[in-house]
N, C-alpha and C positions, 0 to 999 in steps of 0.2 A: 504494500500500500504506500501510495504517494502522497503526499502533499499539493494541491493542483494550483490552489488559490486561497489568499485573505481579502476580505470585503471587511470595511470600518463605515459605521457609520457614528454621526453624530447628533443624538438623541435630546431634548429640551428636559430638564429635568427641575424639581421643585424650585431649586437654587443653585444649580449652576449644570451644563450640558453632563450628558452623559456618553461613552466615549464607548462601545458595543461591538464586537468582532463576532467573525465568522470564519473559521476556516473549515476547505472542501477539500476531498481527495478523489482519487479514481477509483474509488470505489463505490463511492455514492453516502460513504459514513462523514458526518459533518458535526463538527464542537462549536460553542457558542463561547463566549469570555465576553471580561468586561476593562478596559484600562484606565476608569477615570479619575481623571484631578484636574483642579483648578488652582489659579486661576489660568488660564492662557490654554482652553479648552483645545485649542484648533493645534497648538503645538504636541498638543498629544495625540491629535488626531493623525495629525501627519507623521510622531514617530512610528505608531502601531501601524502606519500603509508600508514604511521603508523599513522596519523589521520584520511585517508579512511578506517582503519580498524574497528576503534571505532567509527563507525557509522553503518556499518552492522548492519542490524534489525531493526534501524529505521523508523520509519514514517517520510520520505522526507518533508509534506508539512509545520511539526513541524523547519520552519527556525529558528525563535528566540529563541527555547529552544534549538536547537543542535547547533545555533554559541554559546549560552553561556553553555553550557555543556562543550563543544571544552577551551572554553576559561577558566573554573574556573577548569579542569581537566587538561588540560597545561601549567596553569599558576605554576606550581612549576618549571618549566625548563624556565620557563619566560615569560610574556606576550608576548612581542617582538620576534621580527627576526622571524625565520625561522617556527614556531609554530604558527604565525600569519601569515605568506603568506601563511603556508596549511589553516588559518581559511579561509582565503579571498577566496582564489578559491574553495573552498568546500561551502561558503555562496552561492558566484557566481552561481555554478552549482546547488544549491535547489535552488535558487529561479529563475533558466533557466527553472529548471524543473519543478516547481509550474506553471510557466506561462505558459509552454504549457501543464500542463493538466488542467489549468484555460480556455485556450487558447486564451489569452491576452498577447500584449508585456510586459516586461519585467518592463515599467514605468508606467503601471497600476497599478504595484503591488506596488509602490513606490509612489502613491498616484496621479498620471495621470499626463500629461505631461502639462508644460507651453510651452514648443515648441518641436518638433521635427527634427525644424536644429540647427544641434548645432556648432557654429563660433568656430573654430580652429585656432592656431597657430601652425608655421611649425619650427622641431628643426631636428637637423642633416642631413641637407641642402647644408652645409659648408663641403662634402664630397672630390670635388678636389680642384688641386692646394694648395695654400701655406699658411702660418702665415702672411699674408700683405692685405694691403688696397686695391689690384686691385683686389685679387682673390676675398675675399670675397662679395666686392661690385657684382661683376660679377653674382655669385651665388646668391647674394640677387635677384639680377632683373628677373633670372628667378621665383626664387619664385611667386614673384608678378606676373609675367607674367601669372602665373598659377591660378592666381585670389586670392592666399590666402591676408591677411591684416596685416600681423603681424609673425615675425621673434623671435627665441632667441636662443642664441648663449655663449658660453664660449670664452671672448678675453682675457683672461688671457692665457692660454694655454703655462701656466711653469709647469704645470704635465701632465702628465698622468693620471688618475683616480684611481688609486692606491698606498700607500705612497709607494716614495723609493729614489733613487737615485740619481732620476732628478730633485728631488724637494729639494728648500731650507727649512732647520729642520725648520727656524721659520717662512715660512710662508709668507716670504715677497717676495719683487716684488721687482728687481735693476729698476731705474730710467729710462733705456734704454725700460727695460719691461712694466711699466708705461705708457711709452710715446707712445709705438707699439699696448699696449690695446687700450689706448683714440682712437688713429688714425684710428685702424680699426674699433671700432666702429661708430667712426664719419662717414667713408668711409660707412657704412651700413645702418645709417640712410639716409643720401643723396642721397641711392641708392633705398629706399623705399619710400621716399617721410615724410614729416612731421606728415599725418595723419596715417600711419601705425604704430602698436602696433611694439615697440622693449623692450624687454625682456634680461637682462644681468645677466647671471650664474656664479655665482662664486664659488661652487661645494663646500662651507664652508670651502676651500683652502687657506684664505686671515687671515692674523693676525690681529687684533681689529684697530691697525695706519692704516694700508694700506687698509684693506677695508673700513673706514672711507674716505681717504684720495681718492681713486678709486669711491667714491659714490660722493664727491664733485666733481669730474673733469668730474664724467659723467652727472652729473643731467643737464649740459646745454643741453645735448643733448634730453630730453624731455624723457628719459627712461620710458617705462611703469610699471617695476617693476627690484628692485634688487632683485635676488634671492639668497637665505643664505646665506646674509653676515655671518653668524655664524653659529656653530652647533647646534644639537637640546639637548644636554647635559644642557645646562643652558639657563631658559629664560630673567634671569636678565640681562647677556650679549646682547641680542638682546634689551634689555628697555634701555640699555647704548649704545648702537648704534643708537638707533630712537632717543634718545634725542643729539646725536652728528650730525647726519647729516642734510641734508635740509628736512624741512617738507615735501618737495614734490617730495621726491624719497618715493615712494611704496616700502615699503618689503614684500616678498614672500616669506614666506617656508612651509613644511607642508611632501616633501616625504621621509623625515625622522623620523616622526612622526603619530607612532602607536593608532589609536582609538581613541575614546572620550575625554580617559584620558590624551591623549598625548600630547594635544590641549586645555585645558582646563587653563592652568597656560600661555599660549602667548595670549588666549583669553581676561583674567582678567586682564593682565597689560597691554592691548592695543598696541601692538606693531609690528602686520601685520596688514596690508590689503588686503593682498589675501593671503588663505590658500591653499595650493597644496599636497593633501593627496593622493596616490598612490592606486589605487583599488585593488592589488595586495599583496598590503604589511600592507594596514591601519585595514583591517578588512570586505574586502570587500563592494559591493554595500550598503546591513542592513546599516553596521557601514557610508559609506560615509556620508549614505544621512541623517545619525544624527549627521555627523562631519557639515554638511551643516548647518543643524538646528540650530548650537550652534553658530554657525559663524554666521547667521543668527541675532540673538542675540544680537547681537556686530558691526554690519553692516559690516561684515567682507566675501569680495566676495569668490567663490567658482571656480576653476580653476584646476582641474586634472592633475598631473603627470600623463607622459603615453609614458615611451621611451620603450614600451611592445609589445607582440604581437597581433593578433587582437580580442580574446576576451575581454582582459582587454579595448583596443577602443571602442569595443562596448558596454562594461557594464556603464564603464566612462559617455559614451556618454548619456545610461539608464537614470542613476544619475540627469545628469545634466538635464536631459528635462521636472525631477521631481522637480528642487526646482528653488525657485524665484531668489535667488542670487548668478546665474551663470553667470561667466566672461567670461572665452576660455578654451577651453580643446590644451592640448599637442597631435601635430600628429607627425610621424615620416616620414619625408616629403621623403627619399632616404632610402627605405626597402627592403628588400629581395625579389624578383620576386615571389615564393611560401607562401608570407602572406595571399593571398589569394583564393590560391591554399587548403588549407589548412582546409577551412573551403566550405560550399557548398554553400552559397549564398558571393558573391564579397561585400565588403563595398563602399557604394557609397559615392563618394565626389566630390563636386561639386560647384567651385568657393568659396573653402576656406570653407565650409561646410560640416560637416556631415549629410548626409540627413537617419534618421529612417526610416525603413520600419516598418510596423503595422503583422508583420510577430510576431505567440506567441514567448515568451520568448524573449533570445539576436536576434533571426531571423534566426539562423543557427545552423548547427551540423559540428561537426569535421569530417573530411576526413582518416581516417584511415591509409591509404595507404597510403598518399600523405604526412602525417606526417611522415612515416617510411619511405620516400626518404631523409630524409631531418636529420637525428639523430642528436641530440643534442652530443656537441665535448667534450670529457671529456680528454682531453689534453690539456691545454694551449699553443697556439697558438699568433701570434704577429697580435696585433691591436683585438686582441678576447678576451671577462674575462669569463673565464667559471664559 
């Protein structure tokens, strides 16, 4: 079996494009993946067309020799960014396509499942209404309402997601801003209840005082994990953050951070507890589930970024049913109405669960059509990063 062709499309998604592959063989067996990140959609579009080239002719079920083929033949323009979201989704879709002409799901080939429902937290939830304690509490409860366990949310919300104008050069937080994070988040755990998982994002937006200082005023509140108080550029910085704050604030980061290697130096100096690798961006399913492995190692849980479309949910979801030390994966709780349109079987969730199907591969094939209703905006638009 050969290799024939990659087809990329680029899909419109809740908040920013979604980035959707396909590869075909001569044989008529065909894998779906997903590569997306933002911002600079279209540049990812165009890596994952120019590393589907350099795979024509391959033998598809050769996974591990074409992710590192991919990876030591791109590694001169960098391991990272945009060369590793086409590895990811190009991984994704050989090993879609392994498993259905295995014709086993997707988590056999990742060494069989410890479960099949996989516990979810819901993020971009906090869709209406305002920056204050009433709205967001409001929103919290329907969440719960809907059976999930567990919330997480940005209360900081002095930027935008992009540096510019709105934001302070250094990083910090006026007093008045301080005060408006604690309170809405206070206002969200009382609105979930004590036993529900709350999650606080700090988008690595926060300078070394203030996110120190933000980690003390929130940990009464029983946080389940802070996430990146810092970047992924130095891990010494993050070893001087766990040694400043309370033992018992959780740090999480991880979707900034590329592959085995990337992970390897916050491993050794102990300074997360939960790793959040990006299926899209890390190196795909392969790489996750040996990011899991290493984390593993270290007693260090395993928790999915996934503010993506819904292949990358469903590979995520793969991952996690294959290794022992999974926490919650990220669902995107207020999506686009055609997420599932999109693809041919619906993702089923169900009281805050992802429920697998035993369907070969991810379970589904892309929808052709229904993705060409829907084109990915290569215009910049307000509240949209292409």
């Amino acid at each position: 079996m050969k290799i024939t062709d990659v087809k990329v499309w680029l899909v419109e998604g809740v908040k920013y494009n979604w980035t959707l592959l396909k590869i075909y063989t001569d044989e008529g067996i065909t894998g779906v993946g997903e590569a997306t990140n933002w911002p600079g959609s279209q540049m990812i579009e165009a890596a994952a067309v120019e590393a589907g080239k350099r795979i024509i002719g391959l033998d598809p079920m050769r996974t591990d020799f074409i992710w590192t083929k991919l990876y030591r033949d791109l590694n001169w323009v960098g391991p990272f960014g945009a060369s590793m979201c086409a590895i990811s989704g190009i991984d994704m879709a050989l090993l879609d396509l392994k498993a259905k002409k295995l014709g086993v799901p997707m988590y056999e080939l990742l060494g069989g499942a410890f479960r099949t429902k996989i516990r979810l937290y819901a993020n971009y939830w906090f869709t209406g209404g305002g920056h204050n304690a009433e709205d967001y509490a409001m929103q919290a409860r329907k969440v719960m309402g809907s059976g999930f366990k567990g919330v997480k949310f940005d209360p900081f919300a002095h930027v935008n997601y992009l540096y510019g104008e709105d934001l302070n050069t250094d990083l910090g937080l006026s007093q008045e801003q301080q005060n408006r994070a604690f309170e809405v988040s206070k206002a969200v755990r009382e609105a979930i209840g004590p036993d529900a998982d709350l999650m606080i994002e700090t988008h690595a937006m926060l300078n070394f005082k203030t996110a120190v200082t933000m980690a003390e005023r929130l940990a009464q509140l029983n946080i389940t994990w802070y996430e990146e108080p810092a970047g992924p550029e130095n891990a010494n910085t993050l070893k001087a953050l766990r040694e400043r704050i309370d033992p018992k604030v959780s740090i999480c980061v991880g979707e900034r951070h590329y592959t085995r290697h990337g992970i390897r130096d916050l491993l050794e100096k102990q300074v997360v507890d939960v790793i959040m690798p990006d299926i899209t961006r890390c190196g795909g399913p392969s790489e996750m589930k040996r990011m899991a492995t290493m984390a593993e190692t270290y007693n260090v849980l395993l928790a999915p970024h996934n503010p993506n479309g819904p292949l990358s949910t469903l590979a995520s979801a793969h991952v996690c049913a294959a290794v022992p030390n999974f926490f919650r994966q990220e669902y995107i709780y207020c999506d686009v109405p055609w997420r599932d349109e999109v693809i041919d079987h619906a993702i089923e969730v169900d009281q805050g669960y992802l429920v697998l199907s035993d369907r070969p591969g991810l379970g589904v094939d892309l929808v052709e059509q229904e993705m060409e209703k829907h084109p990915g905006i290569r215009i910049a638009k307000k509240g949209f990063y292409i």
